[in-house]
LOKOL-826469 format. One record per residue (C-alpha): residue number from 1; residue in one letter; y, x, z. Coordinates in Angstrom, 1 decimal. Layout:
REM residues N
- NUM | a | Y | X | Z
...
REM end
This chain:
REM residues 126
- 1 | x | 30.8 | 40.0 | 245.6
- 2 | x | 27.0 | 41.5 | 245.5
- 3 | x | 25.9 | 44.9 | 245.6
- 4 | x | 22.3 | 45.4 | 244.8
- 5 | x | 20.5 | 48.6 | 244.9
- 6 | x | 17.7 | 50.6 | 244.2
- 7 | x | 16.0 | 53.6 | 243.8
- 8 | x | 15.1 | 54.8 | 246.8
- 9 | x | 11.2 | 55.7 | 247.1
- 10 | x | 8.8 | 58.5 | 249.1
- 11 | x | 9.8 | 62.2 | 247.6
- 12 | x | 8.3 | 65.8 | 248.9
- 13 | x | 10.8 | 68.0 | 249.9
- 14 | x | 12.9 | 69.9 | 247.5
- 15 | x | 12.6 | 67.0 | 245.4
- 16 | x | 15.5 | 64.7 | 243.6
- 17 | x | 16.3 | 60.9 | 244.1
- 18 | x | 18.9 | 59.1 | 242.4
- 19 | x | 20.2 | 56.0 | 243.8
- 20 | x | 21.9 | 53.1 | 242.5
- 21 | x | 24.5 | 50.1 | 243.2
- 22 | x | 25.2 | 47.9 | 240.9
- 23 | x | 27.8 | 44.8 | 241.1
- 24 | x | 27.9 | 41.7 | 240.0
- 25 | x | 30.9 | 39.5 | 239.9
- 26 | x | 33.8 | 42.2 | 240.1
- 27 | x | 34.6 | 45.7 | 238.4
- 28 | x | 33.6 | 48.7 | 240.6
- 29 | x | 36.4 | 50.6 | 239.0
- 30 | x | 38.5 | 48.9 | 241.4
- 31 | x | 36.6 | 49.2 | 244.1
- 32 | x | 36.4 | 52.4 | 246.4
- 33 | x | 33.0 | 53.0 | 247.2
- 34 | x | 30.5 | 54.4 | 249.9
- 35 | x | 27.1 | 55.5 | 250.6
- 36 | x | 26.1 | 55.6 | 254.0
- 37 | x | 22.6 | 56.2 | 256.1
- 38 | x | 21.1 | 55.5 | 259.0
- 39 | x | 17.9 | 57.0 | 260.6
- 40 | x | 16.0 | 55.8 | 263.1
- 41 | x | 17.6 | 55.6 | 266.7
- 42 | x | 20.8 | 57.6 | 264.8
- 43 | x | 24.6 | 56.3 | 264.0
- 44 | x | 25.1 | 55.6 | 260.6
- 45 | x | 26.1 | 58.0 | 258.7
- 46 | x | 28.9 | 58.3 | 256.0
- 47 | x | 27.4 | 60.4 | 252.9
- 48 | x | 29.6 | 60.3 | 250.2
- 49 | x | 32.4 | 58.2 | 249.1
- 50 | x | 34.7 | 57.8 | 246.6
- 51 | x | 37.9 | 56.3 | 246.2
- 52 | x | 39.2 | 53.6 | 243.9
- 53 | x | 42.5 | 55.5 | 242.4
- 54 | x | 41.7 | 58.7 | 241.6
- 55 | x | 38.1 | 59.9 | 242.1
- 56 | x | 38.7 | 61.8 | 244.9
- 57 | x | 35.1 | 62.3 | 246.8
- 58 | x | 33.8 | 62.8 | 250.0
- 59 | x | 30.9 | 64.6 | 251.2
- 60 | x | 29.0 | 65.2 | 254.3
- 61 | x | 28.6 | 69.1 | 255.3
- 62 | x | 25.0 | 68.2 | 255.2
- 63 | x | 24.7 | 67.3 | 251.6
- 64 | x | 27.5 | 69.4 | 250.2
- 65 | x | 25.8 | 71.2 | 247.2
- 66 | x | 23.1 | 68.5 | 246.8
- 67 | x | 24.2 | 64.8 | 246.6
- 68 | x | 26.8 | 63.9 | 244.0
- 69 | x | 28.6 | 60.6 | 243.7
- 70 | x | 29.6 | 59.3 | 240.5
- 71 | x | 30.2 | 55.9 | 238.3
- 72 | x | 29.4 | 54.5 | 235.2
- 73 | x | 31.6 | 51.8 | 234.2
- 74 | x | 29.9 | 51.0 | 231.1
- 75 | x | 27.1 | 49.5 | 233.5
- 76 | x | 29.6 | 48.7 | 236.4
- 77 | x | 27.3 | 51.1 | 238.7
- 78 | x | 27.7 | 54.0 | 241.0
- 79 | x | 24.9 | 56.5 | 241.5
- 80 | x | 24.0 | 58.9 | 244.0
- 81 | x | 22.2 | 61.7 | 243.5
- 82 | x | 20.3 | 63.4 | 245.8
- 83 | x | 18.6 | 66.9 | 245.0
- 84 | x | 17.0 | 69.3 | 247.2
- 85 | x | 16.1 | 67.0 | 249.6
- 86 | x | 15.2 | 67.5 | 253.2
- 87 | x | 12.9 | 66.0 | 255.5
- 88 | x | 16.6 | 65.4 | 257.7
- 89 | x | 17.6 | 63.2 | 254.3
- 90 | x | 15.2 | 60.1 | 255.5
- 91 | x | 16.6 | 57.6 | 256.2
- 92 | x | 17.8 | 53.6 | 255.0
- 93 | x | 20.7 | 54.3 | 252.9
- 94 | x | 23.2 | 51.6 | 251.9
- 95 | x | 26.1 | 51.1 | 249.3
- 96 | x | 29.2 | 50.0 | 250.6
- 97 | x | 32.2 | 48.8 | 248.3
- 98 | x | 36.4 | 47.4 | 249.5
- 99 | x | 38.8 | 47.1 | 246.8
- 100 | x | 41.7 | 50.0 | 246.6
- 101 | x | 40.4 | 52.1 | 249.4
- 102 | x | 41.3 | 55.8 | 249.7
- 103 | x | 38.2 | 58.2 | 250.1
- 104 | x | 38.5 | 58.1 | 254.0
- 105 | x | 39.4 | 54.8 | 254.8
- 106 | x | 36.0 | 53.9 | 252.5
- 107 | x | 34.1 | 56.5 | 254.7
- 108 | x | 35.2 | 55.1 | 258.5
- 109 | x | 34.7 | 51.2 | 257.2
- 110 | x | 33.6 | 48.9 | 259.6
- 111 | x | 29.7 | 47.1 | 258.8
- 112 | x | 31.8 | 44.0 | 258.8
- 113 | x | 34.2 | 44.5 | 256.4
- 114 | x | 34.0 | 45.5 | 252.4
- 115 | x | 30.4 | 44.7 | 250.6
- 116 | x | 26.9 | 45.9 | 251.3
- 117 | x | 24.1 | 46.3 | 249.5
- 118 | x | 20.7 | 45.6 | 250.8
- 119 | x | 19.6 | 49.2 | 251.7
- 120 | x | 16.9 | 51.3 | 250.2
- 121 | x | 14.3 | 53.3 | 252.2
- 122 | x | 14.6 | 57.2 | 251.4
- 123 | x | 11.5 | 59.2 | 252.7
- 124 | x | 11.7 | 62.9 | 252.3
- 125 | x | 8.1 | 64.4 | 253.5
- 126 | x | 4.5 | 66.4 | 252.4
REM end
């Protein structure tokens, strides 16, 4: 399965991103999925998640508020918006995607299991 994203990009603070993760090969709607980050010299970083049943999300007490996670089957991609965003926001985010996941279990994966996209640099600064 591939995952390829974009829309990452330099943005001043207080601005809006929207990422995306498309897939080719499969159909997302079966697929839990996850957005994760990692910042320089930093864990990575679960952000959001969403799970393959019921739509149940997850969110980050950091970005509660000003992220939101959604799909679009039509175009068998899942966005991420990001809105108010902070200086603390910068960092590499990736996709992540396992088939018939529950909202946590997507959020704790392993790097070496499920799909990844490439990553996408986000770069929140004046």
């Amino acid at each position: 399965v591939q995952l390829v994203q974009s829309g990452g990009g330099l943005v001043q603070p207080g601005g809006s991103l929207r990422l995306s993760c498309a897939a080719s090969r499969f159909a997302l709607d079966y697929y839990a999925i996850g957005w994760f980050r990692q910042a320089p010299g930093k864990e990575r970083e679960a952000v959001s998640c969403i799970s393959s049943s019921d739509g149940t999300t997850y969110y980050v007490d950091s970005v509660k508020g000003r992220f939101a996670i959604s799909r679009d089957s039509a175009k068998n991609t899942v966005y991420l918006q990001m809105n108010s965003l902070k200086p603390e926001d910068t960092a590499v985010y990736y996709c992540a995607a396992e088939f018939l996941l529950g909202v946590q279990a997507m959020c704790s994966i392993s790097p070496h299991d499920g799909s990844w996209g490439q990553g996408t640099q986000v770069t929140v600064s004046s």
